[in-house]
N, C-alpha and C positions, 0 to 999 in steps of 0.2 A: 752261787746258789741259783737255783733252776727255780724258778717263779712256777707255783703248779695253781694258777689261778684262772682265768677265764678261757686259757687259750685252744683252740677246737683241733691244734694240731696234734698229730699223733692219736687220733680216737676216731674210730670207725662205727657206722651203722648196723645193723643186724644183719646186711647184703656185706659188709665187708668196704664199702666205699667212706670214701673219707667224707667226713659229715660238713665242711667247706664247700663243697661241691654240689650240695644237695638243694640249697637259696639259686641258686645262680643255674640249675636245670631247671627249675621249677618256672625260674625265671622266661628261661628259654622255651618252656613247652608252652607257659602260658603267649608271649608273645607269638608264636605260631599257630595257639590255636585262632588268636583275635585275628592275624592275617588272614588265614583260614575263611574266617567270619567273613570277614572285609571281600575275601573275593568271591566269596559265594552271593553275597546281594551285589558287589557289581556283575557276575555273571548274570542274575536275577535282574539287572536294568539295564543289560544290556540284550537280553532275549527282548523284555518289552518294548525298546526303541526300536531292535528286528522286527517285533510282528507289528509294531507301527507303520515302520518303512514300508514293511508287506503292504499292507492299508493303501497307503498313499502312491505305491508303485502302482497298484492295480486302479487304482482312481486313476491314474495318470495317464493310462491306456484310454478310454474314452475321449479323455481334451483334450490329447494329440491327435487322434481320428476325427473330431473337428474342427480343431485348428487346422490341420490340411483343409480342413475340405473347403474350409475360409479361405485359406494361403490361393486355392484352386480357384473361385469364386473372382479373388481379387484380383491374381492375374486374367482371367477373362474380359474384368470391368478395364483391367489395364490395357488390354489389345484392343478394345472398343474405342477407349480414351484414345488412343496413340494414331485409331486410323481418322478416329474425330478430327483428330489436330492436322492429321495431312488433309483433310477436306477442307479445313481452317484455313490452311497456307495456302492450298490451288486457288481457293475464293479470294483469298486475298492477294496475291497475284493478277486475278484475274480485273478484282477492283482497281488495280492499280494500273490495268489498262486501261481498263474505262474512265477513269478520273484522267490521263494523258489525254485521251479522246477527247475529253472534254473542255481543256485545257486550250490544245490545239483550236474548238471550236468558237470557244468563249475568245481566243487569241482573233480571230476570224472577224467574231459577231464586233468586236471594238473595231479592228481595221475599216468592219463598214459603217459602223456608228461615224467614224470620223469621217468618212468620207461623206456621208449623209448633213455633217454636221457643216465641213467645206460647202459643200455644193447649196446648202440653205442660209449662209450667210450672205449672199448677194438678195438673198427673195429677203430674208428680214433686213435688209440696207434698204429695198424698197418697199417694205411694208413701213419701216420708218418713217421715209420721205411720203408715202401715202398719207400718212397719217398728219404728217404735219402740213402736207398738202392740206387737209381734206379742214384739221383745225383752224387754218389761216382763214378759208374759207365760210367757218363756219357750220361745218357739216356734222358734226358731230357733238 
């Protein structure tokens, strides 16, 4: 016996389509149209993040035209520094002849301290003996 109870098969719509089919397009139209939805606001934020970008592209044009002109600025102060520092090394070069010179001199100035210092030990041997001379006697 054939069950003629709830079942949708075998019975068609007023278009002739089978009335199972009718859930399940409906289904499908409505998912389509929410994708639909879905890509229309992300088209819509993604124009906005473009005319953002715009924004920020054309702002960006100025502070690279002064960033150079800093970049320019800075290598000048760098060529200045760089010939500083060779002026720095010829002087100090040059100091460090002068300090040999002097060196040499000060080597000089001791050699005749000592020989000054030989040549007056005899004079204080007798300014000793003077002295004790002079105490023995009373002179002082």
């Amino acid at each position: 016996m054939a069950d003629k109870g709830t079942s949708d098969r075998g019975r068609t719509d007023d278009r002739g389509e089978a009335a199972s089919s009718r859930p399940a397009d409906r289904q499908r139209i409505r998912k389509l149209a929410q994708a639909a939805l879905n890509a229309d606001v992300t088209v819509e934020q993604l124009e906005g993040i473009i005319a953002d970008m715009g924004e920020t592209l054309e702002g960006l044009g100025p502070t690279m035209t002064k960033m150079d002109a800093t970049i320019e600025r800075l290598d000048a102060t760098l060529v200045r520094m760089s010939g500083t520092l060779d002026q720095v090394d010829t002087t100090v070069d040059r100091m460090a002849e002068v300090v040999m010179r002097l060196e040499r001199v000060v080597a000089r100035v001791e050699v005749l301290v000592g020989i000054g210092e030989a040549a007056l030990r005899p004079l204080g041997a007798i300014e000793s003996a003077g002295r004790s001379v002079a105490a023995r006697l009373g002179l002082r």
